[in-house]
C-alpha positions as CSV (number, residue, x, y, z in Angstrom):
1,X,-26.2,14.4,35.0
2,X,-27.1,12.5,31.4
3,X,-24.7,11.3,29.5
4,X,-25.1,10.5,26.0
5,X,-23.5,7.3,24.1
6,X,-21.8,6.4,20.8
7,X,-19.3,6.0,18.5
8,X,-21.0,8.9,15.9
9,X,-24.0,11.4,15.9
10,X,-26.3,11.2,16.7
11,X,-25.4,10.1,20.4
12,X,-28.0,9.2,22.6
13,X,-28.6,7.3,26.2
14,X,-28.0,4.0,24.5
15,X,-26.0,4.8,21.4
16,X,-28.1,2.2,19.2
17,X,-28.7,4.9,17.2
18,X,-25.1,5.8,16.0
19,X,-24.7,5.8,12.5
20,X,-21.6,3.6,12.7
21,X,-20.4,1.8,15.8
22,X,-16.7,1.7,17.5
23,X,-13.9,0.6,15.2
24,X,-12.1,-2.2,13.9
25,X,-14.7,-2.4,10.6
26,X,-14.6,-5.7,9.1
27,X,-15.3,-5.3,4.8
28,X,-15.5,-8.2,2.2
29,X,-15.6,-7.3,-1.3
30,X,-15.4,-7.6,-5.1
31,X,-12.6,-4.7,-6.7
32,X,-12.2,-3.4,-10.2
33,X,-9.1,-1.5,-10.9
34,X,-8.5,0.5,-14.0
35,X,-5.2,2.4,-13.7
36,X,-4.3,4.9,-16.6
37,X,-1.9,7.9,-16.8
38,X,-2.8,11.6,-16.8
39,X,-1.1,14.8,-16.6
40,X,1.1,15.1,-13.1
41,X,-0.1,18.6,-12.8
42,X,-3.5,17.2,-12.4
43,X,-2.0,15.0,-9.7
44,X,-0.3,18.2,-8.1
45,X,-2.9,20.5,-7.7
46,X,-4.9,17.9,-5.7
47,X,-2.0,17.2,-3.6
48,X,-1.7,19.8,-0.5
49,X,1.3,20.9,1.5
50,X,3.5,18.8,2.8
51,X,2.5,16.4,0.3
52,X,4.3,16.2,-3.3
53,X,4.2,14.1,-6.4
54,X,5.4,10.8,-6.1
55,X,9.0,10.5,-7.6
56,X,8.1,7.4,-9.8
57,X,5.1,7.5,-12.4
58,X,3.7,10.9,-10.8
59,X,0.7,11.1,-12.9
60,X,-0.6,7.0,-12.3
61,X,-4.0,7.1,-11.6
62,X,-5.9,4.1,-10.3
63,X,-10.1,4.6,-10.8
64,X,-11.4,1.2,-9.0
65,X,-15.3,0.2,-8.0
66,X,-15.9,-1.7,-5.0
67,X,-19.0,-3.9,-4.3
68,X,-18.8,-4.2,-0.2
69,X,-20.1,-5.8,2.6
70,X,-19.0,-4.6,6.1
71,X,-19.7,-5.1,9.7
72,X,-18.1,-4.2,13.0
73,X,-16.5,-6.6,15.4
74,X,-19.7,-8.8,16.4
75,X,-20.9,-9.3,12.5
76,X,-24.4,-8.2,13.3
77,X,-24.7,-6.2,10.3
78,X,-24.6,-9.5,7.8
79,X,-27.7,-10.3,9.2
80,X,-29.8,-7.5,8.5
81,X,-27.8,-6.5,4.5
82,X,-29.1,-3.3,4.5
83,X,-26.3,-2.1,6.8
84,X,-23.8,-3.7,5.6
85,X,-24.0,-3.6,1.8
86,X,-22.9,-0.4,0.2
87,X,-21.3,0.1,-3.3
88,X,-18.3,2.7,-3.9
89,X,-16.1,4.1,-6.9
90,X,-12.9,6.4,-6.0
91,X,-9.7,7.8,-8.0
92,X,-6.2,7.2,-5.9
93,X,-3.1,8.8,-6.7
94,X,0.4,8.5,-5.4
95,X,2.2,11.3,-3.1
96,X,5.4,11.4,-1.5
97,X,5.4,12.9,2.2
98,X,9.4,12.4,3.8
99,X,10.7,10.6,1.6
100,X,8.0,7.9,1.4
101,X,5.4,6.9,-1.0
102,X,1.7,7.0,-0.2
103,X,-1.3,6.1,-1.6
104,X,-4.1,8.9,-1.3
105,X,-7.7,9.0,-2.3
106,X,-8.4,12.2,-4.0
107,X,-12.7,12.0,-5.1
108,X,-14.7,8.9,-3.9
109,X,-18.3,8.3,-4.1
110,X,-20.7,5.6,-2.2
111,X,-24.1,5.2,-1.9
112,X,-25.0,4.1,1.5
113,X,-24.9,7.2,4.9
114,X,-22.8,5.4,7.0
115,X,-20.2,4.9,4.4
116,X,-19.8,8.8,4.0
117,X,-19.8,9.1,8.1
118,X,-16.8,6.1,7.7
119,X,-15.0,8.5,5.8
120,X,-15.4,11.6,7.4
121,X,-13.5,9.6,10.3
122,X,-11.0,8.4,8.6
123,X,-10.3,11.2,6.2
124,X,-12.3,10.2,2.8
125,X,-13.8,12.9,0.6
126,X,-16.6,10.9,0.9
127,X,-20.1,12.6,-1.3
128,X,-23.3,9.9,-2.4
129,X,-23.2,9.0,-5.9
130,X,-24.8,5.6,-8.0
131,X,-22.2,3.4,-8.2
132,X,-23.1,-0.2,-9.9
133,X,-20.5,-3.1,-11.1
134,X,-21.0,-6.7,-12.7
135,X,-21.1,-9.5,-10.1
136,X,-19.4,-12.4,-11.2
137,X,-20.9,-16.0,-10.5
138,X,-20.4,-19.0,-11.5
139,X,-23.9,-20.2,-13.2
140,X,-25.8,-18.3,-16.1
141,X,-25.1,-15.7,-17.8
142,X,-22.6,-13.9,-15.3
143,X,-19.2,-13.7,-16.1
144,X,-16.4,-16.1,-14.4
145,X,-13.1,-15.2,-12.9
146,X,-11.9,-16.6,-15.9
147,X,-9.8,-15.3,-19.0
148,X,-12.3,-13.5,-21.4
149,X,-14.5,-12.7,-18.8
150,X,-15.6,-8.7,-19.0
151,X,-17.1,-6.8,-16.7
152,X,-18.9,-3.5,-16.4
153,X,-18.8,-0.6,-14.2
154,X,-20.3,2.9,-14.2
155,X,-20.6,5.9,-11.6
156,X,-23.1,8.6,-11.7
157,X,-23.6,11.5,-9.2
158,X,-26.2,14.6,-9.0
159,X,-27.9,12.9,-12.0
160,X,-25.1,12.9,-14.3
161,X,-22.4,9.8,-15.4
162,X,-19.4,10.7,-14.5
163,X,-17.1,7.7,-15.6
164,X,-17.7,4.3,-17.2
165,X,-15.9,1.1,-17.8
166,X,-15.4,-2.2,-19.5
167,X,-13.1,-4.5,-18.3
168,X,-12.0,-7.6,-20.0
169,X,-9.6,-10.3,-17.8
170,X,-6.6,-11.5,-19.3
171,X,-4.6,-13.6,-17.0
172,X,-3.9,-14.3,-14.0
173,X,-1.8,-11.1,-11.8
174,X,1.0,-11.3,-8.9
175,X,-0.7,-8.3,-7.8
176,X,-3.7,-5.7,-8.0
177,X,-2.0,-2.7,-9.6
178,X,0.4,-0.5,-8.0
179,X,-1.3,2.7,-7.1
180,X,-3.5,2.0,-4.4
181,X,-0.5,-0.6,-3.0
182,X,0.8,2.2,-0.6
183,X,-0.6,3.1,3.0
184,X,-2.9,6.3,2.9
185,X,-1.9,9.3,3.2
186,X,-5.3,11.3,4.1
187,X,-6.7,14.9,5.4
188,X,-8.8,15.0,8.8
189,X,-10.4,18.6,8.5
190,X,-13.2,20.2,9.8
191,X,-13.9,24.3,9.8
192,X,-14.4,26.0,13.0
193,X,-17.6,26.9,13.8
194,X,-16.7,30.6,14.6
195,X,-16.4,32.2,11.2
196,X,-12.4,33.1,10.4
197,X,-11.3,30.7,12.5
198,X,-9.9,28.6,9.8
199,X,-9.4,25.0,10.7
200,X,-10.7,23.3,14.1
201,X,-9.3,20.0,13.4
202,X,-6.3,19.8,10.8
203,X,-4.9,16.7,10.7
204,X,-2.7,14.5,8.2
205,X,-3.0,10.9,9.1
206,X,-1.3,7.9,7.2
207,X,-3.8,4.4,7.8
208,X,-4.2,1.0,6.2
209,X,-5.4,-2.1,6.9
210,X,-4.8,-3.6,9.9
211,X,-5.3,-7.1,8.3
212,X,-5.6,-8.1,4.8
213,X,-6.8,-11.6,2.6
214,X,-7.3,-11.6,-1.1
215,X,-7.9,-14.5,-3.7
216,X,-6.3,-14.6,-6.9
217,X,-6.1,-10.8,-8.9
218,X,-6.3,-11.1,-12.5
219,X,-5.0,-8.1,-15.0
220,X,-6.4,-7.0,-18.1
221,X,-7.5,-4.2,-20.1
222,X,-9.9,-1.7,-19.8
223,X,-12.3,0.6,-21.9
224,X,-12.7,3.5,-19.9
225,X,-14.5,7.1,-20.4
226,X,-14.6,10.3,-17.7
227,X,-17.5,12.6,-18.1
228,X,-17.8,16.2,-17.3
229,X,-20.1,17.2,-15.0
230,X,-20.9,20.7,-12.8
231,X,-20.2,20.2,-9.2
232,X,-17.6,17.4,-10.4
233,X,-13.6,17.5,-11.4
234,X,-13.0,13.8,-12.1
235,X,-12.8,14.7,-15.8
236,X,-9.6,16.9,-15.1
237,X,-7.6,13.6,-14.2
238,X,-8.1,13.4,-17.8
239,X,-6.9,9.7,-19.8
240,X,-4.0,10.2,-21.5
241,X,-2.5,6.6,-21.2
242,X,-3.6,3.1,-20.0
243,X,-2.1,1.1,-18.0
244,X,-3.7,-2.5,-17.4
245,X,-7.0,-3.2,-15.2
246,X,-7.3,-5.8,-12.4
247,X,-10.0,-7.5,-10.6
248,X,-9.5,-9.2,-7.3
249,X,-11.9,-10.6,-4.3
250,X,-10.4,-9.0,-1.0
251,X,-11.2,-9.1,3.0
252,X,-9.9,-6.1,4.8
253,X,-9.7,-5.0,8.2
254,X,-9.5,-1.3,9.5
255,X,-8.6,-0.2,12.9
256,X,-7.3,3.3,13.0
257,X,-4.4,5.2,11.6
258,X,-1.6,7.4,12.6
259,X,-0.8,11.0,13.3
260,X,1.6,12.4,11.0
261,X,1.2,15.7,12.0
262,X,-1.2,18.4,12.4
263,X,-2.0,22.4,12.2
264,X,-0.5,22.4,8.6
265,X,-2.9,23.4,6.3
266,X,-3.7,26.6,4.7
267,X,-6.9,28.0,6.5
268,X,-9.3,28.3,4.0
């Protein structure tokens, strides 16, 4: 009898094909933060049962651009930078599930396929989207991690912009923001194939890094716009006050999450 191999579809006899390999995934990259306030009835309605609103700052928002590069265990993928380099931009909010604070990603976009398969695993609302930041570097005309230094971000999907920044470094940080500082609190669903069925796998999971490294985070502030767009709701998470923006260098490891509970959600 054949059997088929790997981690992800499409599985075949060897499983070279795969579009992403077994877990842990290994990522290196270059974060922009920009957390602002909005309404926390924005926050809400993106929050399902059995989550609620965060008892502190409900409606803090954190909008951050990532330039990555990521591997699995054996590092093959630096080699050959078309797999491993991918560019993302996501909005995180913070819920409260038992007491406990989380940190959960409500719209994120990237622009590589194996980044959306990552978060279909791992319970991303992953879609494509252009996504493109400033590098810093430390010759020419490139900005340094340095006070003064400004950077640029901007995120586009389905041909239209959907969010821009400007970010300007101020000082030096003890931190990278508080938002995205919790673990995840994320949805694993998929609709049965049987129409009416509702829900064939229903999952909330809580996950986070299994290791973590970072260099220095620097805070400033930010210039930021949200655009309206069609097939797009960022805009509702609407800017009604800023908060400070951050930039920091991070390595990250991810190996799995945990089962919170399942068979909760409304079939829909």
């Amino acid at each position: 009898m054949a059997s088929v191999r790997g981690y992800f579809h499409p599985k075949t006899a060897t499983g070279a094909a795969s579009l992403i390999p077994s877990p842990p995934w290994h990522y290196s990259g270059d974060l922009l933060t920009v957390e602002y306030r909005t309404d926390p009835a924005r926050v809400r309605e993106l929050l399902p049962e059995p989550l609620g609103l965060a008892d502190e700052d409900p409606g803090a928002v954190a909008l951050i651009w990532a330039d990555w590069q990521s591997c699995a265990a054996s590092g093959e993928e630096l080699l050959d930078p078309v797999r491993a380099q991918y560019k993302e931009a996501f909005a995180v909010v913070r819920c409260s599930y038992k007491g406990r604070t989380y940190s959960r990603c409500v719209y994120i976009w990237v622009d590589k396929d194996f980044a959306i398969a990552r978060g279909l695993h791992q319970g991303y609302p992953k879609k494509l989207g252009s996504i493109h930041q400033t590098r810093p570097h430390p010759y020419g005309p490139a900005p340094r991690i340095e006070a003064g230094a400004r950077f640029g971000a901007t995120l586009a999907a389905a041909d239209r912009r959907l969010a821009q920044a400007v970010v300007t470094l101020r000082e030096p940080s003890e931190t990278n923001g508080f938002v995205n500082g919790h673990p995840m609190a994320h949805h694993r669903w998929l609709p049965a194939v049987e129409p009416g069925k509702g829900l064939a796998l229903d999952e909330l999971i809580e996950s986070g890094a299994a290791s973590f490294e970072a260099g220095p985070a620097w805070r400033g502030d930010a210039e930021l716009e949200l655009f309206e767009a069609p097939t797009e709701e960022l805009a509702r998470l609407e800017i009604r006050e800023p908060i400070a923006a951050y930039y920091r260098q991070v390595g990250v490891v991810w190996n799995g999450g945990t089962l919170l509970e399942s068979g909760t959600s409304a079939a829909e």
